[in-house]
Each structure stands twice: as C-alpha cells, then as structure tokens.
C-alpha positions in Angstrom: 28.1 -80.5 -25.3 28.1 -77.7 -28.0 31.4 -77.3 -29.0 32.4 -73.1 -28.4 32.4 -70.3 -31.1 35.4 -69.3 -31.6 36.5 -65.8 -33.9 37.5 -68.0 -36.8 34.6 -69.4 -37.5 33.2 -69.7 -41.1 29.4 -68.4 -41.7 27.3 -71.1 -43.4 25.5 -70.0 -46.4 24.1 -73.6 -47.7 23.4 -76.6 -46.2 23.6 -80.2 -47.8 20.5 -82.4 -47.1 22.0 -85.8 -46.5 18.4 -87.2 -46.7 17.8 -91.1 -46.7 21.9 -92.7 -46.8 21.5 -95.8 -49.2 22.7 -96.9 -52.0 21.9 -95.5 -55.6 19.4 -98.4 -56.2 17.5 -98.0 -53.2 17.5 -94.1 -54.3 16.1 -94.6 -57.1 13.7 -97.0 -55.4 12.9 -94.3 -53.1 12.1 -91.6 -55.7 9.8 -93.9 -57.5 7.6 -94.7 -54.0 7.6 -90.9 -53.4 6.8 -89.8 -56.5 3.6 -92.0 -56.5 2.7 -91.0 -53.3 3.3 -87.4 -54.2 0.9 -88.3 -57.3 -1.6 -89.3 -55.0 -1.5 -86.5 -52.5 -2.0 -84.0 -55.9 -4.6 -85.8 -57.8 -6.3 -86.6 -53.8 -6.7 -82.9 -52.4 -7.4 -81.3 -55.8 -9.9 -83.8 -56.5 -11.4 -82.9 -53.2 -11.2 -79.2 -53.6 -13.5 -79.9 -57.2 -15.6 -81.8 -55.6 -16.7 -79.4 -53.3 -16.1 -76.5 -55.4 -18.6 -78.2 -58.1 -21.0 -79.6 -55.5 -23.7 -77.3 -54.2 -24.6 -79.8 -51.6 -21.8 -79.9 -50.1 -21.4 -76.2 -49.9 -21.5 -76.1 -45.8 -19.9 -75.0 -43.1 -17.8 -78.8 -42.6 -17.0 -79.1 -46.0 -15.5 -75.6 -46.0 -13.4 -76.3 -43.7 -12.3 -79.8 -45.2 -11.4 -78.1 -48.3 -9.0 -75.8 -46.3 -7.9 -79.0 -45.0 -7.5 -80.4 -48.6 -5.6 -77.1 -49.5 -3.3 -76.8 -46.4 -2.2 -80.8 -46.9 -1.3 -80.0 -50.5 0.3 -76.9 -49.7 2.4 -78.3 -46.8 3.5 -81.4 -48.9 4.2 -79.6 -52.1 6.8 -77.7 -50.2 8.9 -80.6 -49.0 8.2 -83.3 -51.8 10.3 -81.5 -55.2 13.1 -81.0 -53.2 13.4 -84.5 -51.7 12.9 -85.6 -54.9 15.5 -83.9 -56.3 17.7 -85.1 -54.0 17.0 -88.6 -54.6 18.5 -88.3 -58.3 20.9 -85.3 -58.1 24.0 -85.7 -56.4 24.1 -82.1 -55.6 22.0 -81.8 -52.5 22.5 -78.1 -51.5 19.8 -76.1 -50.3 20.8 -72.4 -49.6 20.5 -70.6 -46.3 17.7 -68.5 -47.1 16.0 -71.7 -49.3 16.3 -73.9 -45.7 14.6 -70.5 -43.9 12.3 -70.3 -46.5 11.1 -74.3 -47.0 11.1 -74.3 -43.1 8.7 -70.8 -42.4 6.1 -72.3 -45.0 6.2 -76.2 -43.4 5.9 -74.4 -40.2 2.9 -72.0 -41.2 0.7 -75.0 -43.3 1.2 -77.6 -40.7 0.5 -75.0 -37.8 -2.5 -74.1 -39.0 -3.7 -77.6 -39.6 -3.5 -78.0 -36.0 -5.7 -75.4 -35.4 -8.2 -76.1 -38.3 -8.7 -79.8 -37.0 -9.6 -78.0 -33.6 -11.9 -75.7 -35.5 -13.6 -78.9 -37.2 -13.7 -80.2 -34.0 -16.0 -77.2 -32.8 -18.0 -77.7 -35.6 -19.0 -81.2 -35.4 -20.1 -80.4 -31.6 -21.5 -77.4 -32.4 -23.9 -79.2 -35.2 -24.8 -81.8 -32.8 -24.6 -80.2 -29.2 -26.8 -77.0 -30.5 -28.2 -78.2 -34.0 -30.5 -75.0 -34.1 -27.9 -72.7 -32.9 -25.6 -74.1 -35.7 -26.7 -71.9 -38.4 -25.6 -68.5 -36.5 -22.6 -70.0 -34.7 -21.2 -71.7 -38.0 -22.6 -68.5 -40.5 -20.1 -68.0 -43.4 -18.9 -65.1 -41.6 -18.1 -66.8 -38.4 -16.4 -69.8 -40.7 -14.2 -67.5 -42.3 -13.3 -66.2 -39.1 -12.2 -69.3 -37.8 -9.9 -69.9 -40.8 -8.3 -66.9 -40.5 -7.8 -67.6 -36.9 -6.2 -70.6 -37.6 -3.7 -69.1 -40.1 -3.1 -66.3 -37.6 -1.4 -69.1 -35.3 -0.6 -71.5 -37.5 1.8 -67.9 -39.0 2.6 -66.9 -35.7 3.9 -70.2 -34.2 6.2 -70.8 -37.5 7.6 -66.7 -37.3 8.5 -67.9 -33.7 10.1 -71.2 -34.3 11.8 -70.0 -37.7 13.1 -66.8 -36.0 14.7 -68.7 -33.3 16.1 -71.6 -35.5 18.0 -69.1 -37.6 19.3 -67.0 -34.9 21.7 -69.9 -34.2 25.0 -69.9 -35.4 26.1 -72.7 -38.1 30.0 -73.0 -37.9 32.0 -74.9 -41.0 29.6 -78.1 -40.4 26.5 -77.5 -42.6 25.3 -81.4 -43.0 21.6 -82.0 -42.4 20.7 -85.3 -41.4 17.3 -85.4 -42.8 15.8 -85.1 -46.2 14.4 -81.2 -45.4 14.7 -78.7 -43.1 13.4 -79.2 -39.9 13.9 -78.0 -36.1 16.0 -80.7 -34.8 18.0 -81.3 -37.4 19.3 -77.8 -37.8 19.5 -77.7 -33.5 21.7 -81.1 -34.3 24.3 -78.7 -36.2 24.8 -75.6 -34.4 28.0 -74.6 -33.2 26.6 -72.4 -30.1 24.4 -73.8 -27.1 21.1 -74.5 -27.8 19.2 -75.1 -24.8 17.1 -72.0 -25.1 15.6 -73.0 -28.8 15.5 -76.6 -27.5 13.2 -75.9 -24.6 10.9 -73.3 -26.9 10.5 -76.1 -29.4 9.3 -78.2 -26.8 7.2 -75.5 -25.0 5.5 -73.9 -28.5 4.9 -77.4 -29.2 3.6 -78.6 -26.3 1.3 -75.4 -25.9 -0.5 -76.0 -29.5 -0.8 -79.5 -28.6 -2.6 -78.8 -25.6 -4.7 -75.9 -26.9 -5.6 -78.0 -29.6 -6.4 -81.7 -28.4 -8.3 -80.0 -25.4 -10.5 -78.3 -27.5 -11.3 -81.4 -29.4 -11.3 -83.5 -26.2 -13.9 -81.0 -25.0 -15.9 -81.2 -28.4 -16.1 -85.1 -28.3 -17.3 -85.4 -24.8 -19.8 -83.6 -25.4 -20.9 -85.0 -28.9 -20.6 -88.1 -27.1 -22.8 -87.4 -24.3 -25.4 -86.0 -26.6 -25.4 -89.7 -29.0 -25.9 -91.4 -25.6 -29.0 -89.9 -25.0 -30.1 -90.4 -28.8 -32.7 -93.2 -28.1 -31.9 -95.5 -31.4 -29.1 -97.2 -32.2 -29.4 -96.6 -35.3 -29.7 -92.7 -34.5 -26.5 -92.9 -32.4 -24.7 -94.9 -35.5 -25.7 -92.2 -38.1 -25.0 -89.0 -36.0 -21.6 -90.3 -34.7 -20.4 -91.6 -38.1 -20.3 -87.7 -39.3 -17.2 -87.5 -36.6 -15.3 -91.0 -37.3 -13.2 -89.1 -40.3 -12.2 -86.5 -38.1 -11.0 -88.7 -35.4 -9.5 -90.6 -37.9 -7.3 -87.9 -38.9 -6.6 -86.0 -36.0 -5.4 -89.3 -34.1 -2.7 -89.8 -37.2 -1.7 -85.9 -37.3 -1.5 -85.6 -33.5 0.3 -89.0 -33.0 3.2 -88.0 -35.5 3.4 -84.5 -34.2 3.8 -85.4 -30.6 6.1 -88.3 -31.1 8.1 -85.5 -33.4 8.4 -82.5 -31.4 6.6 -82.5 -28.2 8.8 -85.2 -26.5 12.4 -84.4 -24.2 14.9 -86.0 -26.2 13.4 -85.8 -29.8 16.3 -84.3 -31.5 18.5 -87.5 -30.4 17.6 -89.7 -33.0 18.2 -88.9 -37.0 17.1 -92.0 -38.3 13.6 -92.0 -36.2 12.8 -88.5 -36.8 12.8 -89.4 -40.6 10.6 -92.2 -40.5 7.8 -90.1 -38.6 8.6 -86.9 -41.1 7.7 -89.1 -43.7 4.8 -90.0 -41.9 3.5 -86.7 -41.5 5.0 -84.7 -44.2 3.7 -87.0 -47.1 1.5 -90.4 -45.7 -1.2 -88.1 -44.1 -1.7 -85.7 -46.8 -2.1 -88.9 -49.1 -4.4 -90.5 -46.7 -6.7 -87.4 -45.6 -8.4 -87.5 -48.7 -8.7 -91.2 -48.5 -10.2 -91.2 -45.1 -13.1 -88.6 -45.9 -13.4 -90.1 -49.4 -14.0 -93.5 -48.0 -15.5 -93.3 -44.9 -18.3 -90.1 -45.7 -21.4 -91.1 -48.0 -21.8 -87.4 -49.6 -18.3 -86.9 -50.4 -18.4 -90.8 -52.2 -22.2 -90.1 -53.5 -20.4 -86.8 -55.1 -17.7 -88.4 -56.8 -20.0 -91.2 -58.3 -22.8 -88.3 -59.8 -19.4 -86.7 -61.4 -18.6 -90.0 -63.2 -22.2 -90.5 -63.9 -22.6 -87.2 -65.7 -19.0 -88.2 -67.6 -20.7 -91.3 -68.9 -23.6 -89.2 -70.1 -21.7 -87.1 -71.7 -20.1 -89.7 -73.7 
C-alpha cells in the first residue's frame, strides 16, 4: 500500500538514479562495457544510414524504412547511454525533474515508433511478395513517407500519454530511482499517492500497441508464408523468404523485451529484473539491429564491400 499524502509533504524537484549498486570496480567495469557497446551502436546505425544514403541501389521502399529504423535505434539509445554513463563515474547522480520528464517523453516517442515502423516493414515485405505488381503504387515514396509519419504520430502520441500520466503523480521526500534512467515503473515504485490508475494504463497502452502491432505482422507473415508455399522451387522459397529472416529477427528481440517489460501484471515488482531487460532493449538491440541486417542481407554486405573496394582504389 501507497503510503497517504499528507499537507507536509515536500515537492521533489530531482531524482537520484541509483542505477546498477556495485562496487567502484565493477562501476568502472560497467562503464567500459557500455561505452563499447555505445561505440558500436554509433559507428553501427550511422554506418547504415551512409550506406544507404550513398547507395543508389538500395534506394527503395525497405531500405527506407530500415534507415528510419537505423535513425530511431540511435536516437533512442543516445538518449539513455550519456547519462548512464555519467553515472557510472560521477558520484553525483541527480537528474532534475524536468531532465527525468524530458529523457522519459523522447525514450517514450523513439521506441514507440519503432513499434509501429517494424509493423510498417512488416506490410512491406507482404506487400512485395503478396502483390509484387501492386508494390510499386502501394509502397510509392509518397505512401512510404506516409507510413513514417504515421508511425511517429503514435509512437508521439503513446509517449504524451504515458509521460503525462507519470508526471501527474505526486513524488513526496523519497526521490531514489532504482534503475539507471527514467522509466514507468520505477517512477510508479516511488510515488507517494495511489497508483492504480497509471498502473493499469501502462499496462493497457502497452498491451494495445503490442497487439496492434504483432497482429499486423502476424497477418503480413501468414500471408508471405502462404504465398512461398506455393513457390514451386526450393530454392525460390529459400531466396524470397530470406528477404524477411532480418525482420523477424528483430522484431522477435524488440517485442520479447517490450512485453516481458511492460505488458505483464506485476512488472513493476522487480528492480533488479527490469534492469537487465532495459539493458536489453535500451542498448543490446540497437547494437545488434545493424548487425542482424548487416549480416544476414547480401545487398546491404555487397554495399559495404564496393565502399571498401572503392577506398582501396583510391589509395
């Protein structure tokens, strides 16, 4: 139970991020693995966005939207990492009231709208092989910027929600965050006022993208799927598939980590696990997005080798 507001209460205007609780060598420890991993996510996403950029080839409608996907997990990262970083060497760990609000909204927005873009590249891979001549008027570059704006419209419409009802609580004397940013359930975990209300809309706002989202894609790959199964070739089933492996790929890692975070009764109970999987999603999947559609798509790698190439000339 909450405890009760009382008329003496003192307004919080700062909140001290208690982040990961160790000792100063495993701090420092800590900073050096997510620095690296920070490098990576930078050098990663911008590498993508030039490689596209640079590449006329890849100038279509899924590389578009997998260089909103390089920008968003860049964006979304590069709002929690300095901090966290900071507070890995500094022993002052204050973040100010408006900073939390602030860092919070623009988590919120970026990783919102990731939601909705993975749906939208969801749409996209069926529509290219569901309706392969209907593709180039369904996916114009009209109708793709559309789409992103779309998903920016409720990726900023979900955090305005969330972040309005978060900081409509009322933080009394106790202004500890256990957790290395601000999030939801750790700022829920502190309120000195009942908290039901935001509890159940986290879980309800969550739940409602989730399930907008993932049917849309289930949808998408039911249909891709019964459209290879009539392909005639194995080898023809192999090569039209493999242009949807990367996206499964990633949306199984950023839909995993986002359910287990926020669509689940009970998920603001437990500090320590909400940590591990904020890591997860707040840093390891930026740094691995770029790796997965590196890796696993031939143009993409094909791209990055001609760049090199036409280094080595050059020299």
């Amino acid at each position: 139970m909450k405890k009760e507001l009382n008329k003496n209460y003192s307004e919080v205007m700062e909140f001290i991020l208690l982040g990961f609780r160790t000792s100063p060598d495993v701090q420092i420890l800590l900073f050096s693995l997510f620095l690296l991993i920070y490098m990576v996510i930078v050098v990663g996403n911008i590498s993508m966005l030039v490689v596209i950029k640079i590449n006329s080839r890849l100038h279509t409608p899924m590389y578009f939207f997998l260089r909103n996907l390089s920008y968003l997990d860049l964006c979304y990262s590069s709002v929690i990492a300095p901090k966290t970083l900071a507070t890995f060497l500094s022993k002052d760990k204050r973040i100010s009231y408006n900073g939390c609000a602030t860092q919070f909204f623009f988590f919120a927005l970026f990783v919102g709208t990731e939601g909705f873009l993975l749906a939208v590249m969801a749409y996209d891979r069926f529509s290219a092989i569901c309706s392969p001549f209907l593709y180039a008027v369904r996916m114009s570059q009209q109708a793709c910027v559309r789409l992103v704006i779309a998903s920016y419209i409720c990726g900023c419409i979900n955090s305005m929600i969330q972040t309005g009802f978060t900081f409509s609580l009322r933080f009394c004397g106790e202004n500890r965050l256990d957790h290395f940013f601000c999030d939801v359930p750790a700022l829920i975990k502190i309120s000195c006022v009942d908290t039901l209300v935001n509890e159940i809309v986290l879980f309800i706002l969550s739940a409602l993208i989730i399930i907008t989202t993932t049917t849309v894609i289930l949808v998408s790959y039911a249909c891709i799927l019964s459209t290879v199964l009539k392909i005639p070739s194995a080898h023809g089933r192999s090569k039209t598939f493999s242009t949807c492996s990367s996206h499964i790929t990633v949306v199984s890692l950023f839909y995993g980590t986002v359910f287990f975070m926020y669509a689940q009764p009970g998920a603001i109970s437990s500090p320590e696990k909400n940590k591990i999987i904020a890591v997860f999603y707040t840093l390891m999947i930026p740094m691995l997005n770029p790796l997965i559609y590196s890796l696993r798509n031939r143009e993409v790698k094909n791209s990055v080798k001609r760049i090199f190439l036409r280094k080595k000339s050059f020299h």
